[in-house]
MIDO-767336 format. One record per residue (C-alpha): x, y, z. Coordinates in nm, 2 decimals, decimal comma. Example, Ala and Ser with C-alpha at 12.3 -4.5 7.8 and 13.67 -1.06 7.14 Angstrom:
% residues 2
PT        x        y        z
PT     1,23    -0,45     0,78
PT     1,37    -0,11     0,71
END
This chain:
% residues 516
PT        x        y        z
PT     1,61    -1,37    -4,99
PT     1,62    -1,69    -4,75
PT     1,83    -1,94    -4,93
PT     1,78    -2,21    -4,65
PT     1,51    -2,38    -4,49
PT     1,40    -2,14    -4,21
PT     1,06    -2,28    -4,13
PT     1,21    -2,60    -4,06
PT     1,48    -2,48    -3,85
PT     1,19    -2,27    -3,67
PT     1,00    -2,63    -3,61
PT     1,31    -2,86    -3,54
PT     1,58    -2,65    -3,35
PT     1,32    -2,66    -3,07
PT     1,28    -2,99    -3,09
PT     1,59    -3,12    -3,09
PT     1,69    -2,85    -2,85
PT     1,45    -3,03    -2,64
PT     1,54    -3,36    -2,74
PT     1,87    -3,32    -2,63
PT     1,77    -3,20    -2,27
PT     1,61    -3,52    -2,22
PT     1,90    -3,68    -2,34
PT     2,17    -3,50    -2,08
PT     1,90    -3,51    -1,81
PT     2,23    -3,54    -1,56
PT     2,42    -3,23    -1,64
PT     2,23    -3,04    -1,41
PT     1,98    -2,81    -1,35
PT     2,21    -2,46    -1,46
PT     2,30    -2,65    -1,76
PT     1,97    -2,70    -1,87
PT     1,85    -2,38    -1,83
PT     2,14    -2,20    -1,99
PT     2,09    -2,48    -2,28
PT     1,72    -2,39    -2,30
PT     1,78    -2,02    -2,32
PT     2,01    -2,05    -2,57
PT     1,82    -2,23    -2,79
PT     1,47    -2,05    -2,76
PT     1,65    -1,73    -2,80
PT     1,85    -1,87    -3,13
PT     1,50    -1,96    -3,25
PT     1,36    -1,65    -3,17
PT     1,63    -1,45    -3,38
PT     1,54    -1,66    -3,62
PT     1,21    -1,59    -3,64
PT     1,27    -1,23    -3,65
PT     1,37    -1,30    -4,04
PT     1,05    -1,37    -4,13
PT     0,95    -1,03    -4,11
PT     1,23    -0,90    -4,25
PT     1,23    -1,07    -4,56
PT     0,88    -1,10    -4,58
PT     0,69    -0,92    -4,93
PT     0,42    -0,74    -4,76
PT     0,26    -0,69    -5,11
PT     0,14    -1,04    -5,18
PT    -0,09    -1,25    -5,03
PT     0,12    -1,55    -5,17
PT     0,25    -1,80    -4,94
PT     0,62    -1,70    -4,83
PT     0,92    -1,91    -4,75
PT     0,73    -2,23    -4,88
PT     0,96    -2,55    -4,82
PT     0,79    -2,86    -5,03
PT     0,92    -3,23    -5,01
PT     0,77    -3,62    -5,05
PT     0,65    -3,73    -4,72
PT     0,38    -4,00    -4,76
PT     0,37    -4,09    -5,14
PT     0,10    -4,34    -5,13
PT    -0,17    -4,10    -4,98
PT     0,01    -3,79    -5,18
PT     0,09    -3,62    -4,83
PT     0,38    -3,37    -4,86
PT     0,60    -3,21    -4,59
PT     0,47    -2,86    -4,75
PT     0,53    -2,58    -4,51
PT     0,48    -2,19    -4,58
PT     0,40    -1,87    -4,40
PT     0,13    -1,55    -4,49
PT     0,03    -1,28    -4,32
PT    -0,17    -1,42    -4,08
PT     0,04    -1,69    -3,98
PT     0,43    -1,54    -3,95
PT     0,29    -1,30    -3,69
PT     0,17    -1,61    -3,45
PT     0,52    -1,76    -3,49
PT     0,67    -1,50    -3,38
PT     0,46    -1,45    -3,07
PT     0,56    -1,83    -3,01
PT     0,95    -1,78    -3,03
PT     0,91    -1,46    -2,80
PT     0,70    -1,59    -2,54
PT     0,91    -1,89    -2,51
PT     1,22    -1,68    -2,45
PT     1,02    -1,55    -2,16
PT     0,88    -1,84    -2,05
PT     1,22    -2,01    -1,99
PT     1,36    -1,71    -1,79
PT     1,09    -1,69    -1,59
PT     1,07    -2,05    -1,49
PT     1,49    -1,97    -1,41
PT     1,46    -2,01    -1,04
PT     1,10    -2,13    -1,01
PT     1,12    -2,49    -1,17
PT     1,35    -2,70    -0,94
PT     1,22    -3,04    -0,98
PT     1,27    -3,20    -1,35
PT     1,41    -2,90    -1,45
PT     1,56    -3,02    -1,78
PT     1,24    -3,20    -1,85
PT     1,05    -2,89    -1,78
PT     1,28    -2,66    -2,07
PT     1,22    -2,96    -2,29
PT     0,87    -3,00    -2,27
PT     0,83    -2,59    -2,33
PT     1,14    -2,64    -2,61
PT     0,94    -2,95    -2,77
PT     0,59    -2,75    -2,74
PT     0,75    -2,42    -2,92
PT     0,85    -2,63    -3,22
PT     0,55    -2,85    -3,25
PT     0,31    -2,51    -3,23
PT     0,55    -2,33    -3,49
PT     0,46    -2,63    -3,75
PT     0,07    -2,58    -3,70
PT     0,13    -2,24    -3,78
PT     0,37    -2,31    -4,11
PT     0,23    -2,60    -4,20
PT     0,02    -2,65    -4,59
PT    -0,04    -3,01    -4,60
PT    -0,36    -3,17    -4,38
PT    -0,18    -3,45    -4,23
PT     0,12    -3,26    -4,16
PT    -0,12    -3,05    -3,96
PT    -0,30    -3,29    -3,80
PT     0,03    -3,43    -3,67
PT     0,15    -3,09    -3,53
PT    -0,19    -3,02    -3,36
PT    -0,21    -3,34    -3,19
PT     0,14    -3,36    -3,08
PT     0,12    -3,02    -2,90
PT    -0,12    -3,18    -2,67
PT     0,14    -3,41    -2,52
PT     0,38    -3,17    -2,39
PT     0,13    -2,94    -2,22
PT    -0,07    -3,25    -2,11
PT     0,28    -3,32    -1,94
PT     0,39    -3,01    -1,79
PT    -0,02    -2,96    -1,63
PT     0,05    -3,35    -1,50
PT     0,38    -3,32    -1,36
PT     0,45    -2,95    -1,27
PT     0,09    -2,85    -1,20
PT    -0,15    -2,87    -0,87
PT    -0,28    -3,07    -0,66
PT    -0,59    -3,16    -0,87
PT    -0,35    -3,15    -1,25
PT    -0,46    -3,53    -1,31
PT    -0,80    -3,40    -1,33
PT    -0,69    -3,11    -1,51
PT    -0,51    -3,29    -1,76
PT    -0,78    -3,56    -1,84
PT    -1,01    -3,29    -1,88
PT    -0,79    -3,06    -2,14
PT    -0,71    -3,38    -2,33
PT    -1,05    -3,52    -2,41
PT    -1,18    -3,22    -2,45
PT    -0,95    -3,13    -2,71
PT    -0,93    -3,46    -2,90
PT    -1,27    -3,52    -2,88
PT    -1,37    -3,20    -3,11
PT    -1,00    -3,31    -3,34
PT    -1,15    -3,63    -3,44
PT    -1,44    -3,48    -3,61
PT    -1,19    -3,26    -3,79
PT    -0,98    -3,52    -3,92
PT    -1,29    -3,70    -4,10
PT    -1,32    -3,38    -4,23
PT    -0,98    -3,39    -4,37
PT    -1,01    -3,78    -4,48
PT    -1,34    -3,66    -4,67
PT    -1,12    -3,39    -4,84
PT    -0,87    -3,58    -4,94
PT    -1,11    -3,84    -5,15
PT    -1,27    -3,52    -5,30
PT    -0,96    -3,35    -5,38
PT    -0,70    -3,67    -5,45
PT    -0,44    -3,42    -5,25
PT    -0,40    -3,31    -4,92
PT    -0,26    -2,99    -5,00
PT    -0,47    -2,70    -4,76
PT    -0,43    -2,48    -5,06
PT    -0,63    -2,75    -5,31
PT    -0,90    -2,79    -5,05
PT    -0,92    -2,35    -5,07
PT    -1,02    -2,46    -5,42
PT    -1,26    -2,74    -5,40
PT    -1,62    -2,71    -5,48
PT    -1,84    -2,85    -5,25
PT    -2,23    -2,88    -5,24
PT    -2,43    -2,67    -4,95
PT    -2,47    -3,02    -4,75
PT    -2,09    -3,08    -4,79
PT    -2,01    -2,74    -4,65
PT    -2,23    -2,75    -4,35
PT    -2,10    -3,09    -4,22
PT    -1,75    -2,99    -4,29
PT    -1,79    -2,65    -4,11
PT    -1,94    -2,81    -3,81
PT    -1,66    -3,10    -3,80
PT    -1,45    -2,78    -3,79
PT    -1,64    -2,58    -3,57
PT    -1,63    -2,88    -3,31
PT    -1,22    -2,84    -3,27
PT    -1,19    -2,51    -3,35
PT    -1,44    -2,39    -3,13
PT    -1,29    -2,61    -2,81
PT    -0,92    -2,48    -2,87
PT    -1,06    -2,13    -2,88
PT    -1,24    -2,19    -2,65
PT    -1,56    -2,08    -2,70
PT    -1,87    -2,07    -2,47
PT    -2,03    -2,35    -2,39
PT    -1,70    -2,55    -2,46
PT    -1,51    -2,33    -2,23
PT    -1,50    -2,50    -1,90
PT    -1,16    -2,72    -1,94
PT    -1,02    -2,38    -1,95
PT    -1,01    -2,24    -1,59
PT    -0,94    -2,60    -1,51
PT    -0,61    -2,61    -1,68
PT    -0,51    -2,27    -1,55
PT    -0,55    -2,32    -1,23
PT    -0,34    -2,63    -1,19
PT    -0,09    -2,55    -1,43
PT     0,27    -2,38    -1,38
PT     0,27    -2,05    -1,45
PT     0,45    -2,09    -1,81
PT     0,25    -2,37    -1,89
PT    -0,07    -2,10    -1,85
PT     0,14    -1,84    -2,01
PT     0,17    -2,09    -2,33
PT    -0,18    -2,20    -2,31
PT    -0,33    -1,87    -2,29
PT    -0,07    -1,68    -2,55
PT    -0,03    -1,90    -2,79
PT    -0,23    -2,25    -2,76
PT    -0,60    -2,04    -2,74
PT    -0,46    -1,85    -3,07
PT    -0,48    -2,23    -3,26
PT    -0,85    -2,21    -3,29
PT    -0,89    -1,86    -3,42
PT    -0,64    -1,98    -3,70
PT    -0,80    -2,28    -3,79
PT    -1,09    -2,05    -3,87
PT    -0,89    -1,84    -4,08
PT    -0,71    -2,15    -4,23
PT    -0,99    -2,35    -4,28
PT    -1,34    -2,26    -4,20
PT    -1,39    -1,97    -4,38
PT    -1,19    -2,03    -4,70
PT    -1,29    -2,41    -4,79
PT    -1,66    -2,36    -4,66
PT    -1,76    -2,00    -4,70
PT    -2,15    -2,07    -4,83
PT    -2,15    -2,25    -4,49
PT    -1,99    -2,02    -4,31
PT    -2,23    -1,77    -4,45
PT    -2,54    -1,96    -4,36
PT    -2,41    -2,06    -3,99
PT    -2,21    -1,72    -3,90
PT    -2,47    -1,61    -3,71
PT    -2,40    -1,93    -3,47
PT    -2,07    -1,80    -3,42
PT    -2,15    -1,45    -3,40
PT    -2,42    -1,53    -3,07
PT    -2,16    -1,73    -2,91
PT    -1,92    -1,49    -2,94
PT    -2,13    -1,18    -2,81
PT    -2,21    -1,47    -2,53
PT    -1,87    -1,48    -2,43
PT    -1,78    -1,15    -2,42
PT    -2,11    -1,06    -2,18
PT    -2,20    -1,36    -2,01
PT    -1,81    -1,42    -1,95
PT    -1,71    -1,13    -1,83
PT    -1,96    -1,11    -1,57
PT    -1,84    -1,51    -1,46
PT    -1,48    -1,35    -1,42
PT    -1,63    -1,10    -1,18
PT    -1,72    -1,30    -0,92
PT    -1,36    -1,54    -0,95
PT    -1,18    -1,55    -0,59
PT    -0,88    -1,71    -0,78
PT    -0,66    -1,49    -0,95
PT    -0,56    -1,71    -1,22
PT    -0,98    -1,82    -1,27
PT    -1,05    -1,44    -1,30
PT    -0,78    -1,39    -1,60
PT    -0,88    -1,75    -1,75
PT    -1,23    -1,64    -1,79
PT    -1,05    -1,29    -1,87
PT    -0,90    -1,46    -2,22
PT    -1,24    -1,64    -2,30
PT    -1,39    -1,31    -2,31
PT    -1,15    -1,15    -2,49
PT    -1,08    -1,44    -2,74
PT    -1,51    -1,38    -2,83
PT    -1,37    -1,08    -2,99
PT    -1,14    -1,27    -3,25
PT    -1,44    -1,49    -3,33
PT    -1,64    -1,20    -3,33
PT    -1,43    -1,01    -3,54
PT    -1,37    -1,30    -3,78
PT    -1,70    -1,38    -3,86
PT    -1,88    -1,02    -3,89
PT    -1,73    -1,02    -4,23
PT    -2,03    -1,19    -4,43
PT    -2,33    -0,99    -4,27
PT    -2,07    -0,64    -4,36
PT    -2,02    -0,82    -4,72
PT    -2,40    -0,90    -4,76
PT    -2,56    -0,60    -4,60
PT    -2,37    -0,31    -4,70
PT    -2,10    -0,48    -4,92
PT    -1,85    -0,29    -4,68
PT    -1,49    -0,51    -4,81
PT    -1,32    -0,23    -4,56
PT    -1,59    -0,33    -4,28
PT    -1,51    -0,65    -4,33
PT    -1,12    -0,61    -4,33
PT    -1,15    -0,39    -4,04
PT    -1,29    -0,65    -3,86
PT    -1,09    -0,92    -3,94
PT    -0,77    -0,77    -3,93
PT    -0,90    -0,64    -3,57
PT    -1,01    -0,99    -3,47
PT    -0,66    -1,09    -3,57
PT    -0,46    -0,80    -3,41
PT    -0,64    -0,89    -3,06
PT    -0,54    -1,25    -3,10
PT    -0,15    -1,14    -3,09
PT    -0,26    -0,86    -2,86
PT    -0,39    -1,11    -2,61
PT    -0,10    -1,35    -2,63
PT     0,10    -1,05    -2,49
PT    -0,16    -0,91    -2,18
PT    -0,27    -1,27    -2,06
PT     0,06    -1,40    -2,04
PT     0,17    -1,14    -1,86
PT    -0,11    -1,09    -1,60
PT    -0,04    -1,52    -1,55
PT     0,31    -1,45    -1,49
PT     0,21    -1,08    -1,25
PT     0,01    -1,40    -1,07
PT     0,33    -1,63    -1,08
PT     0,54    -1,36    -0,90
PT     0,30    -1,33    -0,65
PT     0,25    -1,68    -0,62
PT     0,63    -1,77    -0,57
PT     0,58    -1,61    -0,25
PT     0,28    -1,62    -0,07
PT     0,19    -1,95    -0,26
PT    -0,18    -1,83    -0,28
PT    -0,34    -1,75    -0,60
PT    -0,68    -1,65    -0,39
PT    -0,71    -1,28    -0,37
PT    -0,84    -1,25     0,00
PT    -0,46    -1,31     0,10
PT    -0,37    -1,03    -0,06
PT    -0,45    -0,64     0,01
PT    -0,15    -0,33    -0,01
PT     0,09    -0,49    -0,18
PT     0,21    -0,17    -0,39
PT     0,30    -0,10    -0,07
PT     0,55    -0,32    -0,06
PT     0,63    -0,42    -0,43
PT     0,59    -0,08    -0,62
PT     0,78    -0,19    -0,94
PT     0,56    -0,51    -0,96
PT     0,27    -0,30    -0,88
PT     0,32    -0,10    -1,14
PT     0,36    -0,34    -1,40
PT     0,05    -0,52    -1,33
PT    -0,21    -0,20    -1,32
PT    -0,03    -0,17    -1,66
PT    -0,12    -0,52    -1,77
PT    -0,48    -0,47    -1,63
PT    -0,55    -0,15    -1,82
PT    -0,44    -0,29    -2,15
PT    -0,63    -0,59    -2,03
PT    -0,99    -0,36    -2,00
PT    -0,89    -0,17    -2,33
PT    -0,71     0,15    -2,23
PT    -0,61     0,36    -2,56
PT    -0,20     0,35    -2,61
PT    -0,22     0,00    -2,52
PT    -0,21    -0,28    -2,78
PT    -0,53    -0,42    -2,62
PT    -0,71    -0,13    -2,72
PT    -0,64    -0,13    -3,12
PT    -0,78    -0,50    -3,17
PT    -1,10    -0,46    -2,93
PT    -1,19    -0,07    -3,14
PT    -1,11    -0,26    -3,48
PT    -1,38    -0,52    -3,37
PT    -1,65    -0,24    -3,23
PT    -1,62    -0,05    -3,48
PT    -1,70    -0,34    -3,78
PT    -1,97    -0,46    -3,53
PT    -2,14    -0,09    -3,55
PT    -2,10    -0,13    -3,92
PT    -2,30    -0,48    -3,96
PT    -2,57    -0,41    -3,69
PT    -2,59    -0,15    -3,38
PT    -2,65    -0,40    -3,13
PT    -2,35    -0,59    -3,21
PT    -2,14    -0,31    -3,11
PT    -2,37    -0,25    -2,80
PT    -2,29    -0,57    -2,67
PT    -1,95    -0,60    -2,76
PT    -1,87    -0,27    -2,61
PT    -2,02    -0,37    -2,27
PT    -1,74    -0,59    -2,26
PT    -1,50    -0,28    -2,18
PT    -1,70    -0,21    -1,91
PT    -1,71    -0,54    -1,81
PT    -1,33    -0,59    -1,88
PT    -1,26    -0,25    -1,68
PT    -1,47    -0,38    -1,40
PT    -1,30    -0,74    -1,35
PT    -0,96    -0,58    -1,41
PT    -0,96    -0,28    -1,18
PT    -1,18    -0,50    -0,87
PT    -0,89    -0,66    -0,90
PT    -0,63    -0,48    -0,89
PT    -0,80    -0,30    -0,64
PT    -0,78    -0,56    -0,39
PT    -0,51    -0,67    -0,48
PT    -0,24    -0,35    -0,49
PT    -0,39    -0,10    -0,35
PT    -0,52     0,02     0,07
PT    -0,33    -0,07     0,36
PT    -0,11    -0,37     0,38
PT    -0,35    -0,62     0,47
PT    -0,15    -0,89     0,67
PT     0,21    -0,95     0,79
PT     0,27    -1,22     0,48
PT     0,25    -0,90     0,28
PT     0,43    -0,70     0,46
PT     0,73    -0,92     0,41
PT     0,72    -0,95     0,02
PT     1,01    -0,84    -0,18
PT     0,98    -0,63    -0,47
PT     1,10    -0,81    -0,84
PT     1,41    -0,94    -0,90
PT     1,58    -0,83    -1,26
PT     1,49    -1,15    -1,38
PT     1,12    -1,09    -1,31
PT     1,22    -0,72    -1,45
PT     1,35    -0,81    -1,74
PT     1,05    -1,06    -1,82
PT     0,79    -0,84    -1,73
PT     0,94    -0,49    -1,91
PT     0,94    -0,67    -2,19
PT     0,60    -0,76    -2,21
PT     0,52    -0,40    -2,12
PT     0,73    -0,23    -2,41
PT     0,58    -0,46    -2,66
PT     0,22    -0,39    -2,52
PT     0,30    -0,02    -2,55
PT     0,46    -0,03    -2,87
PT     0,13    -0,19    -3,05
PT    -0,09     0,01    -2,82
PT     0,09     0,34    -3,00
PT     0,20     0,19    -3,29
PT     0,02    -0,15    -3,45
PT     0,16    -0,06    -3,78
PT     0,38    -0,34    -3,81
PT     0,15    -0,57    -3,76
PT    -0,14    -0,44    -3,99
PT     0,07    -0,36    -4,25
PT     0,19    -0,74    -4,30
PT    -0,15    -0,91    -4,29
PT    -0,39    -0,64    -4,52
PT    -0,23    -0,84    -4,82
PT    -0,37    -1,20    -4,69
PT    -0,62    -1,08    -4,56
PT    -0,77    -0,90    -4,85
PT    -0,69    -1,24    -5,03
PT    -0,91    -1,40    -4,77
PT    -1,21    -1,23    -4,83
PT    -1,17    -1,24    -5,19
PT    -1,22    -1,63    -5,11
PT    -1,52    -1,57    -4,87
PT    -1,72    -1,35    -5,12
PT    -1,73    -1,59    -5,40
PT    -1,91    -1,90    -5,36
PT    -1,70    -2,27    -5,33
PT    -2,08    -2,46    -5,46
PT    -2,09    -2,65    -5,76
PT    -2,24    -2,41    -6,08
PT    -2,51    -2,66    -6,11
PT    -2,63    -2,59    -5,76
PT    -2,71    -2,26    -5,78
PT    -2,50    -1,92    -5,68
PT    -2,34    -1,84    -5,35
PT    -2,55    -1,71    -5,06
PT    -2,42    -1,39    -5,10
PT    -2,52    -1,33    -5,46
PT    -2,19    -1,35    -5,62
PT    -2,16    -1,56    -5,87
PT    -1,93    -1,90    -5,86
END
């Protein structure tokens, strides 16, 4: 067993790590690189412990840390980990790793502010995902914003200011409706424990309002359609690890916050409004794959590449009541779940490295439009390779972890209605189509122009980053054992707490038929 605070070494060695970049900003730019590598790769290694000390036969939270904070409004510094959660920290510490090698050469301006800001970010996103107390997580999910409001702003194109505006209020507009949501909570449940508001009952009118306050940031982060348009925004002008971050791990947020909150504190709600949900998703899977087809900009096509596939996770997510109502399938509904889930981590893997396949390329030509391009396997087999890779894993291809999440999700869809399934099957179609066009013009036929005829194959750094991308991709793709195995427990908690209904006795029983 852990005998020390991990959690909140996991949240504050970043930080500080990044703290004390800014601090020595003048010891150079190969100092603060070697400093940021060191430290993300520390906190990594560390992360690795949570799996392998974690009881994959309870659903209880694991490596729980619980101290004063706030007395007067009974707010505690109460992290803790489950299933669902130590899997997305662990995609954090990873991708950081990989984010800070590939920005090795890359970065030359700021470049200790820029391994803070990623440092800082890979701390404050590790406490969203540990954290059991509502303020606490409030504090984590708005302090995230700053960083990657900063490394869009400083490190990004030449239209980040409007970029940046546009992330920001979009995403603190929908947070203030969930922290009245939280503030409501709190009076209900004199706590502001996560956990206690799992138990609070709550009248139908209750649940609605609180669902939707939830819905509004949840659905933004994700995002979903029609909240979606910050995101190709951000991409675009951001550095390529600040649209590795976003799309990995910051996109992920959302579909946790459902998980966290939506469906366990306001499940007669979510019952009643899933089918909200459920149309937006099968709207982003169609409607935005065919958007992504018709992207000239690489990084636009894989933007409205990850709204698409993150309509699966919601999907996926919210499928569970009409499988619990209509056939009372509890293994329909953990199949889709666990695949909604599964394609979450999945996707952190495949987007981030189709932005960084983009990032290679755009280190040298300095385009990101895909007419400049035409033949380049020609010249940069290995990185040729690599990215067909990407981009059939991306559309679905069995052996690849973007296959097992995306099935999982079909096959629960077939189970709660037929046309569910249709839809969300056209998306491979769709996914194949964007993914291949591109890769098409991209890679393959005759060199199209004497800027790609000069391009230099990957360096090892580029090697190193991208293989390991790949041999995680493969591994899931052939084996997702070890990451189904850790989440059935939570999970199967999870819809124990959707199934029974959170209203007062006097108001009736739950919309499902099961009584309170």
């Amino acid at each position: 067993m852990i005998d020390f605070p991990l959690l909140s070494l996991l949240i504050w060695l970043p930080v500080a790590g990044g703290a004390a970049l800014l601090a020595m900003e003048a010891m150079g730019n190969t100092a603060s690189r070697q400093m940021a590598l060191i430290v993300s790769i520390v906190t990594f290694l560390l992360s690795l412990l949570l799996y392998t000390n974690f009881d994959m036969t309870t659903a209880a939270m694991q490596f729980e840390e619980h101290l004063p904070w706030i007395a007067a409004i009974d707010a505690n510094y109460h992290l803790g980990v489950d299933g669902i959660s130590m899997p997305l920290i662990i995609l954090t510490t990873f991708t950081t790793v990989l984010v800070v090698i590939a920005g090795w050469e890359v970065i030359q301006n700021k470049t200790g502010q820029y391994m803070a800001a990623f440092l800082i970010m890979e701390g404050l996103m590790n406490g969203v995902f540990a954290a059991l107390d509502a303020v606490l997580f409030y504090v984590f999910w708005e302090a995230m914003l700053v960083p990657m409001f900063l490394i869009i702003g400083i490190w990004g194109g030449p239209r980040r200011v409007y970029a940046t505006i546009k992330f920001f209020l979009y995403t603190f507009f929908g947070s203030v409706f969930m922290l009245v949501a939280l503030i409501y909570m709190y009076l209900e449940a004199g706590s502001f424990g996560i956990l206690d508001f799992h138990r609070l009952p709550l009248g139908m009118t209750e649940q609605v309002l609180i669902f939707i306050a939830f819905l509004m940031a949840f659905a933004v982060k994700v995002p979903m359609w029609p909240v979606h348009t910050w995101l190709p925004d951000a991409h675009v002008e951001a550095p390529t690890g600040g649209s590795v971050i976003l799309a990995a791990i910051m996109l992920k947020i959302g579909g946790y916050g459902f998980l966290r909150f939506s469906l366990p504190i306001t499940p007669d709600a979510s019952n009643a409004l899933d089918w909200v949900i459920i149309l937006m998703s099968l709207v982003a899977v169609v409607y935005i794959g065919f958007v992504a087809l018709v992207q000239e900009d690489m990084k636009k096509l894989i933007a409205y590449s990850s709204i698409a596939h993150m309509g699966f996770v919601t999907l996926g997510v919210f499928l569970v009541f009409t499988l619990l109502d209509n056939s009372g399938s509890v293994e329909g509904a953990a199949l889709g779940m666990e695949g909604g889930i599964i394609q979450m981590i999945s996707h952190g893997f495949i987007s981030g490295a189709l932005f960084l396949c983009v990032g290679v390329l755009y280190d040298r030509l300095h385009s990101r439009q895909i007419s400049d391009y035409g033949g380049v396997a020609n010249t940069m087999p290995v990185f040729a390779a690599f990215m067909v890779l990407f981009a059939m894993a991306n559309s679905g291809l069995p052996g690849t972890s973007g296959f097992v999440g995306e099935f999982m999700v079909i096959l629960a869809s077939f189970k709660a209605n037929p046309w569910f399934a249709f839809l969300a099957a056209g998306t491979l179609i769709l996914g194949a189509a964007y993914s291949l066009w591109l890769v098409k013009r991209v890679l393959f036929g005759d060199v199209a122009n004497d800027n790609v005829m000069q391009l230099e194959d990957i360096n090892k750094r580029e090697f190193l980053v991208l293989a390991s991308l790949a041999a995680v991709v493969l591994l899931f793709g052939i084996w997702p054992a070890p990451l189904t195995e850790v989440m059935h427990a939570s999970v199967g908690n999870l819809l124990e707490h959707v199934s029974v209904s959170k209203l007062p006795v006097e108001t009736g029983l739950a919309l499902s038929g099961t009584a309170p």
